[in-house]
C-alpha positions as CSV (number, residue, x, y, z in Angstrom):
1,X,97.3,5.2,-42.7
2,X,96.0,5.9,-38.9
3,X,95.5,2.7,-36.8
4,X,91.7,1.7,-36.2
5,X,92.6,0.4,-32.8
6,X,92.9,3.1,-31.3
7,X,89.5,4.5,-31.2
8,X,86.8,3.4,-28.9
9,X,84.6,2.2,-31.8
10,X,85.2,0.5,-35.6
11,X,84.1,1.9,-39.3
12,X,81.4,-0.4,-38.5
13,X,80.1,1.4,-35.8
14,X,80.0,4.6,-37.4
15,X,78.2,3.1,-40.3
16,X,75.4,1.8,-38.0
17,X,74.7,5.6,-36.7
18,X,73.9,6.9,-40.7
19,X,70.0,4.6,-39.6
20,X,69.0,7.3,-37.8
21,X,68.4,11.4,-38.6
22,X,70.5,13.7,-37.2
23,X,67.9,15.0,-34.2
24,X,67.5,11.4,-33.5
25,X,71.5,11.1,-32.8
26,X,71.1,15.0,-30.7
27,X,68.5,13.1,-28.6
28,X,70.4,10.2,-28.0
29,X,73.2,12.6,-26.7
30,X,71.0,14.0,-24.3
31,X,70.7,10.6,-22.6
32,X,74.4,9.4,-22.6
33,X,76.2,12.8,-22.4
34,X,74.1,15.4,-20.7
35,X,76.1,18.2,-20.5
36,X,76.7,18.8,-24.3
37,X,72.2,19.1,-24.7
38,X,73.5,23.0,-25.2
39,X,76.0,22.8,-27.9
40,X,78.4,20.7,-30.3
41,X,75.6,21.2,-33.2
42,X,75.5,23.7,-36.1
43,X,72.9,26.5,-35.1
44,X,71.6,27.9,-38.2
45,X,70.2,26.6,-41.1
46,X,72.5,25.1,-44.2
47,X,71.8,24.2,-47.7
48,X,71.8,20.2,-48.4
49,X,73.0,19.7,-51.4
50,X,71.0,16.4,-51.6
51,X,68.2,16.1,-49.3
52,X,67.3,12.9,-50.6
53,X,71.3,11.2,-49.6
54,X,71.2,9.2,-46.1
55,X,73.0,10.4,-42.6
56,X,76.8,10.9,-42.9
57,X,79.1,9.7,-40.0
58,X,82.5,10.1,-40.2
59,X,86.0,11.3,-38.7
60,X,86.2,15.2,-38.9
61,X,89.5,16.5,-41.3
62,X,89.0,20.5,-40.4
63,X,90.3,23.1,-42.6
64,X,89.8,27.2,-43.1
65,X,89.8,28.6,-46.4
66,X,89.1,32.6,-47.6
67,X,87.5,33.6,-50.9
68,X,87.3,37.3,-51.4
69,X,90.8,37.8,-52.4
70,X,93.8,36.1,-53.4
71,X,95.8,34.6,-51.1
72,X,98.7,36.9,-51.3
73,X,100.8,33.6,-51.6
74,X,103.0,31.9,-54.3
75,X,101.2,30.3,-56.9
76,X,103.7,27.1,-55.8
77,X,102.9,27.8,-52.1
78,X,99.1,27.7,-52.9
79,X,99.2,23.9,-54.8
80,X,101.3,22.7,-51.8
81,X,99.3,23.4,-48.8
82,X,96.3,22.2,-51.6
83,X,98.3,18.9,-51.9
84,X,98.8,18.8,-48.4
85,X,94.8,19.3,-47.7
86,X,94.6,16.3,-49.7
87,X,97.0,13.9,-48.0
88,X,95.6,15.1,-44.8
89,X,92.2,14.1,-45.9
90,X,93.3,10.8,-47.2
91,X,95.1,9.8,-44.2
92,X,92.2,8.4,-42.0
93,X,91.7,4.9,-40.4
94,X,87.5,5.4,-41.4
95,X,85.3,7.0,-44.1
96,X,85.5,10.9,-42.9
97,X,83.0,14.0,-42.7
98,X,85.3,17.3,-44.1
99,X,84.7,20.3,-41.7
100,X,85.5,23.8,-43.4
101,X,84.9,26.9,-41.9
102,X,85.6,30.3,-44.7
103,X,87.1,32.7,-42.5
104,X,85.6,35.9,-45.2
105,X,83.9,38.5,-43.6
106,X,81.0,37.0,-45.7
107,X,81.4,33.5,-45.9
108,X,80.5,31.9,-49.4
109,X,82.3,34.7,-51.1
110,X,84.1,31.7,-53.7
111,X,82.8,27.9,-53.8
112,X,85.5,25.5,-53.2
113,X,82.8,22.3,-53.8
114,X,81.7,21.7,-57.0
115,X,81.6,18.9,-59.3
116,X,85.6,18.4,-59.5
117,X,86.0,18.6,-55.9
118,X,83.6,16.5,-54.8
119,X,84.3,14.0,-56.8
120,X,88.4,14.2,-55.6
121,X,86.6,14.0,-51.8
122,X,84.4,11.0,-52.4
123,X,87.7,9.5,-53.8
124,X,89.7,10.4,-50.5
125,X,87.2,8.3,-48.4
126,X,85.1,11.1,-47.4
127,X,81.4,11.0,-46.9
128,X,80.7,14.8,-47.4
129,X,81.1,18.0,-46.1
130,X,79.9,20.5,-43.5
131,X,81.3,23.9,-44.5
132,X,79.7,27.6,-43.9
133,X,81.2,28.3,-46.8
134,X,79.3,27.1,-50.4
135,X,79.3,25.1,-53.0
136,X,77.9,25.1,-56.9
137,X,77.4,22.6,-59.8
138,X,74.7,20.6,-57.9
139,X,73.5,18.7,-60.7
140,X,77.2,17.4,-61.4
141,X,78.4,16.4,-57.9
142,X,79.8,13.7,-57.1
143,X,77.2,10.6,-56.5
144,X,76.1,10.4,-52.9
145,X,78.5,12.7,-51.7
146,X,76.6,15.1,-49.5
147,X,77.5,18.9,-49.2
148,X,75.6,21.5,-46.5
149,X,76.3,24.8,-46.9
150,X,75.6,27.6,-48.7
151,X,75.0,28.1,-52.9
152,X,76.9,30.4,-55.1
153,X,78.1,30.1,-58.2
154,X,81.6,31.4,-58.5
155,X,84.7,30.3,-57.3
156,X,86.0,33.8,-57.2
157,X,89.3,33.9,-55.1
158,X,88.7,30.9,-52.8
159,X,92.0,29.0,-51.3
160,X,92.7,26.7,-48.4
161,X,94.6,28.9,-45.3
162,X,95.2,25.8,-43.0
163,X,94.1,22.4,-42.0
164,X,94.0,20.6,-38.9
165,X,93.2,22.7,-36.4
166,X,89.7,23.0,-34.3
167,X,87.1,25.2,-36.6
168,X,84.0,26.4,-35.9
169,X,80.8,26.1,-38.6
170,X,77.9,28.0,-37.6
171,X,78.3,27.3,-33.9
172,X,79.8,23.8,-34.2
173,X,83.3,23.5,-32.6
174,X,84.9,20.8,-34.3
175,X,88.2,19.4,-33.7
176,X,90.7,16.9,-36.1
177,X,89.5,13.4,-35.7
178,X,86.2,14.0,-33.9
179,X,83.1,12.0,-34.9
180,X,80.8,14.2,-36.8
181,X,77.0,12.9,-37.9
182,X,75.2,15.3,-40.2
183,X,71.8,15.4,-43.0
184,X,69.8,18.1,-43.9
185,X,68.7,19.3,-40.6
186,X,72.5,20.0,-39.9
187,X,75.2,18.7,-37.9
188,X,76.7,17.5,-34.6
189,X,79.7,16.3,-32.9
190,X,79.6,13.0,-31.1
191,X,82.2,12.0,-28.3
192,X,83.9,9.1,-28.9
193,X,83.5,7.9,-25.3
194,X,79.5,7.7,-26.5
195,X,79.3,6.2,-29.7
196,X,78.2,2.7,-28.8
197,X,76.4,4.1,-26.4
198,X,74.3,5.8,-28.7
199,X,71.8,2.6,-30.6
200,X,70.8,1.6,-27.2
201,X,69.6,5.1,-26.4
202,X,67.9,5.9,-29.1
203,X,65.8,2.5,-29.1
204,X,65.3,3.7,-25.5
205,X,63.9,7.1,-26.9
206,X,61.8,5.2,-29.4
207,X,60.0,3.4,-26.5
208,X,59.2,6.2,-24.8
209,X,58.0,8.2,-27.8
210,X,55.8,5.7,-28.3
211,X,53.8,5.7,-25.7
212,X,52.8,9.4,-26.5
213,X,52.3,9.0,-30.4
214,X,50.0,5.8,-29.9
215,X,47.9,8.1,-27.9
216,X,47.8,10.9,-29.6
217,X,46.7,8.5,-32.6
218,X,43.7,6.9,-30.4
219,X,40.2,7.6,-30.1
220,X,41.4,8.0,-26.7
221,X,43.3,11.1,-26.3
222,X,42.5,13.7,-23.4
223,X,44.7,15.9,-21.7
224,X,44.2,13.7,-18.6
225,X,45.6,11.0,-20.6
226,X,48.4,12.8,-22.3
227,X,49.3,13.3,-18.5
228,X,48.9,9.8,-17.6
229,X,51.1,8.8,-20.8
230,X,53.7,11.0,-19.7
231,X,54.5,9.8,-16.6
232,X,54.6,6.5,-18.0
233,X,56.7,7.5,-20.3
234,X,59.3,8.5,-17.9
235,X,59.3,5.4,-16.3
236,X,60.7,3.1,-19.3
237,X,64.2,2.4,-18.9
């Protein structure tokens, strides 16, 4: 099993980020990380296979897997690096978010989610999955384990290549061991330098939301105020 210690923040913390919606957690990076406003977030749209589950927040385990053909390998060779996925998976100091990225020419070819592997997931100490890839049986997977993706209902070839290695999902560079917060709007990457950074920026955020919602909820509202409230606004720290 990895050692806790030696990341800049506990289980604990990671827990405390699943409060807040994804957006919430992008705006918060804005504030304590600047330079990554432009990217580290999935850019199109993905399928949730629960939109009703909280925020997951976990450590990344990336993999690749293809669908639209066999694998060319050894049926043997096939249930090791399978087995192996697993172990990898397991072997995590905190709860994890899998990564996978389909490498097909169209992605979401074969489902590797459904209701069995879910359920082996959940059982690994992993929160749920972002994947470009899909995923099937919705009504049968497993409790609280959240999927986004896309929907098909085959598993025609589909095989894991490799795991471990940096994957990208729809525009979302994602390393082994990086700190990934997703729900149904999508999914981002979070530093680790930045994590207990984040609570304190988004209650800073909320403050100066605030100031513009209360107006725009008042009798009050003008443009000349909306101007007003924005400067204001600007001035909470």
């Amino acid at each position: 099993m990895a050692d806790a210690a030696a990341y800049p923040f506990t289980a604990a913390d990671l827990e405390a980020l699943r409060a807040w919606d994804t957006p919430t957690i992008c705006n918060a990076l804005e504030l304590v990380a600047p330079e990554r406003r432009g990217h580290g977030y999935t850019l199109r749209p993905l399928v949730a296979a629960d939109v009703t589950l909280k925020p997951i927040c976990g450590l990344a385990r990336t993999g690749t897997i293809r669908a639209a053909a066999p694998s060319g390998r050894l049926a043997e060779v096939d249930r090791g690096i399978r087995t192996g996925w697993y172990e990898y998976v397991a072997e995590a100091a905190m709860p994890t978010v899998v990564v996978l990225q389909d490498l097909d020419d169209t992605p979401g070819y074969g489902a590797f989610w459904g209701e069995v592997h879910s359920a082996v997931h959940k059982a690994l100490g992993s929160q749920g999955c972002v994947t470009n890839g899909s995923f099937r049986d919705i009504d049968a997977l497993a409790p609280n384990f959240q999927i986004l993706g896309i929907v098909n209902p085959s598993h025609a070839y589909v095989h894991m290549v490799a795991y471990g290695q940096e994957v990208s999902v729809h525009g979302m560079a994602c390393a082994h061991d990086a700190v990934v917060h997703a729900d149904r709007h999508g999914a981002v990457v979070i530093p680790h330098a930045v994590v207990r950074q984040l609570p304190a920026a988004i209650e800073l955020g909320a403050r100066r939301e605030k100031v513009i919602l209360d107006l725009c909820a008042s009798d009050s509202f003008s443009v000349a105020a909306l101007k007003q409230a924005l400067s204001r606004a600007q001035e909470i720290h």
